[in-house]
C-alpha positions as a printed NumPy array, in Angstrom:
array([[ 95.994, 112.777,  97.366],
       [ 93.588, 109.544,  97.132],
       [ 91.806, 109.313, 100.13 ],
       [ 92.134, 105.994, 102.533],
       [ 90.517, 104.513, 105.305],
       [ 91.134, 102.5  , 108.018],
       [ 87.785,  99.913, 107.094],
       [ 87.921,  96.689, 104.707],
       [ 85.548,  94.438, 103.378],
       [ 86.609,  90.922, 103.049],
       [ 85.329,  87.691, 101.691],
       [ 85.601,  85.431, 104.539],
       [ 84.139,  82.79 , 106.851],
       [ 80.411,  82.247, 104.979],
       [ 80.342,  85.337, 103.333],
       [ 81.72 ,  89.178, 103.182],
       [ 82.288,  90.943, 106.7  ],
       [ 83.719,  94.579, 107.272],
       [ 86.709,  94.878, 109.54 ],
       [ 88.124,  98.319, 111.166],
       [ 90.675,  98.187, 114.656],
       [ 89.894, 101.852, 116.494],
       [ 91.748, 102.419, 118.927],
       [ 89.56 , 100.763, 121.165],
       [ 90.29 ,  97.342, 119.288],
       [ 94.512,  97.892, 119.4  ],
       [ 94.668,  99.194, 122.894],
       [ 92.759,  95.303, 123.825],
       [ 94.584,  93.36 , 121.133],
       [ 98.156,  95.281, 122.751],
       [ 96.438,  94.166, 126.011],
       [ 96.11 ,  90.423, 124.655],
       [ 99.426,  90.288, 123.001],
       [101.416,  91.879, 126.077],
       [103.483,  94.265, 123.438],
       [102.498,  97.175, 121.718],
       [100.598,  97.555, 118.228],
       [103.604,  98.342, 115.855],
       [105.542,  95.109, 117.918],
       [102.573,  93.111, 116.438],
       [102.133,  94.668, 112.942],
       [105.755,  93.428, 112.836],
       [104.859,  89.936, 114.051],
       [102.032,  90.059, 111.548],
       [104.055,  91.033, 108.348],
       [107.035,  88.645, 109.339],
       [107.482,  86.359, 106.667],
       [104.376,  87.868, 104.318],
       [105.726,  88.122, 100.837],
       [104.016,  90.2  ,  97.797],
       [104.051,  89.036,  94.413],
       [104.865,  91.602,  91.008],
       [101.099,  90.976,  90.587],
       [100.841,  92.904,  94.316],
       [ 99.135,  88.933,  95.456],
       [ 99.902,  89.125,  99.12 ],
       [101.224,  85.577, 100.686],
       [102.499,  84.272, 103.7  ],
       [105.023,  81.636, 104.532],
       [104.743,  80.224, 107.891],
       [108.086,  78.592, 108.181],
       [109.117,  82.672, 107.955],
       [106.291,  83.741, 110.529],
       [106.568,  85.204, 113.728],
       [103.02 ,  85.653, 114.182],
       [101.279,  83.929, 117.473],
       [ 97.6  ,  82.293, 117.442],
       [ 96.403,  84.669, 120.37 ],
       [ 97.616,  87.694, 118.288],
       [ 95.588,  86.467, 115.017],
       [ 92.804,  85.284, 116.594],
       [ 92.238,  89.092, 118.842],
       [ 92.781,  90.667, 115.264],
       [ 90.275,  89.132, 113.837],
       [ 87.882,  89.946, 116.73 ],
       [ 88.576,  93.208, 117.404],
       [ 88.433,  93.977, 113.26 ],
       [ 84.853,  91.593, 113.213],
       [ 83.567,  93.78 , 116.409],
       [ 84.194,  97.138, 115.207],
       [ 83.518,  96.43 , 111.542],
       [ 80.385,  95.594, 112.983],
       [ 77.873,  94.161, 109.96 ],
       [ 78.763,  91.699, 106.913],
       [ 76.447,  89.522, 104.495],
       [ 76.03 ,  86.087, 104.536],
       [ 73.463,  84.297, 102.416],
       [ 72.395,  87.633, 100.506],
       [ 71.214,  89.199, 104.117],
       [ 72.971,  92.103, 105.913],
       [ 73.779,  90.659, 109.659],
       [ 75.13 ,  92.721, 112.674],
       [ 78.255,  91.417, 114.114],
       [ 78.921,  91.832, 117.883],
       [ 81.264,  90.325, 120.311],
       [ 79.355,  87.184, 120.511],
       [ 78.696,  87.217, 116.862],
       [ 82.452,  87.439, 116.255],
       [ 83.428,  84.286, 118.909],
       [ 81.001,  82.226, 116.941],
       [ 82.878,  82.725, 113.033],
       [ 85.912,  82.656, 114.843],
       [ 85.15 ,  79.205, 116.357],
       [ 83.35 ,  78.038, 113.287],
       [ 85.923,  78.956, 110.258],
       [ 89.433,  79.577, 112.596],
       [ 89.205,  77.839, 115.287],
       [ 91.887,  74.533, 114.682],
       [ 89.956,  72.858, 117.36 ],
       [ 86.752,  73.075, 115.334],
       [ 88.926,  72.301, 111.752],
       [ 90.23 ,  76.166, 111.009],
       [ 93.836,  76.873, 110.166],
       [ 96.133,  79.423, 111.447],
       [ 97.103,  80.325, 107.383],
       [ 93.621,  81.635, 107.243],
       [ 93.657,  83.753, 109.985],
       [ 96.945,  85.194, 109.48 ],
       [ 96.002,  86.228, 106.162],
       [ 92.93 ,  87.763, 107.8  ],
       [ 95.113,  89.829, 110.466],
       [ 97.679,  91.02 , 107.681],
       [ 94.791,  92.661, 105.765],
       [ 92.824,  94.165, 108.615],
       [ 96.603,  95.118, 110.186],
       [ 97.272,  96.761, 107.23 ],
       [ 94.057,  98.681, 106.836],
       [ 94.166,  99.817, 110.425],
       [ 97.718, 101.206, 110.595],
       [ 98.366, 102.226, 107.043],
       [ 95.057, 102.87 , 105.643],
       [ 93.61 , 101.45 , 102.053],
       [ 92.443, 103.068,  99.205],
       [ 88.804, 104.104,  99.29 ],
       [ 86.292, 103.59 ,  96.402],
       [ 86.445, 105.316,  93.641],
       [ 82.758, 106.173,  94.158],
       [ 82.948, 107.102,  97.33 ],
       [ 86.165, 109.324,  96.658],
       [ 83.62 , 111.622,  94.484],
       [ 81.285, 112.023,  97.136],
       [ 83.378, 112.152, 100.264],
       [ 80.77 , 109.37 , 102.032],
       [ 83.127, 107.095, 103.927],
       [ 82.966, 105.542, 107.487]])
C-alpha cells in the first residue's frame, strides 16, 4: 500500500509553501468555524468538481464554503507547514508570517479573491483528512514528515 501523508507543498502566494492541519490546527479552525472538521470538509468540497484529467475546480455559485472557514485553513495549514521558498530562499513561516500572505495574496480587502483561497483550503483539506500520495523517492527511503 503507497504510503500518504497528511503534508503538501503548494505553489502559492510569491512562491511554494508547505501546508499540514494537526490536530492542533482542526481543533482551532472547528473553534473558528463553530462546527466540527468533517461539517467543514463538507463545506469545503461543496460544489468542487474534478475533471477526467483528475484537474480539481470549484464553482462558487455551487459553494457552501464561508470566508472565515478558508481563510483559518489556510492559516492553520501555513502555521504548521511551517517553511516555504520564495525568491530561491527557504523562509520560516509562523503565525505572523502566515497573517501577512494571507493579507497580501487573499485578503479581498487588500485585492485577493475568495476562488483562490478556496482552492487553497480544498487541497490542504484534502491532505489533512484523507492523506496524499508521498514521493516516490521518499517512499524508498521511508523519510517523510
Amino acid at each position: 500500500m503507497p504510503k500518504k501523508t497528511t503534508r503538501i507543498t503548494l505553489a502559492a502566494f510569491d512562491g511554494v509553501y508547505e501546508f499540514q492541519l494537526n490536530l492542533a490546527g482542526m481543533l482551532l479552525i472547528e473553534q473558528k468555524a463553530e462546527c466540527g472538521i468533517g461539517a467543514v470538509y463538507g463545506q469545503i468540497l461543496r460544489g468542487r468538481f474534478r475533471m477526467e484529467d483528475g484537474e480539481e475546480f470549484g464553482v462558487p455559485s455551487e459553494g457552501a464554503f464561508s470566508a472565515k472557514a478558508l481563510l483559518e485553513i489556510v492559516r492553520q495549514g501555513l502555521i504548521f507547514g511551517g517553511k516555504g521558498i520564495s525568491d530561491g530562499k527557504q523562509i520560516e513561516v509562523n503565525a505572523w508570517k502566515a497573517n501577512a500572505l494571507i493579507d497580501a495574496y487573499l485578503s479581498p480587502d487588500h485585492g485577493g479573491n475568495l476562488l483562490e483561497a478556496w482552492n487553497l483550503a480544498s487541497a490542504i483539506m484534502h491532505a489533512a483528512i484523507e492523506g496524499v500520495g508521498v514521493p516516490d523517492d521518499q517512499q524508498a527511503d521511508g523519510s517523510q514528515e
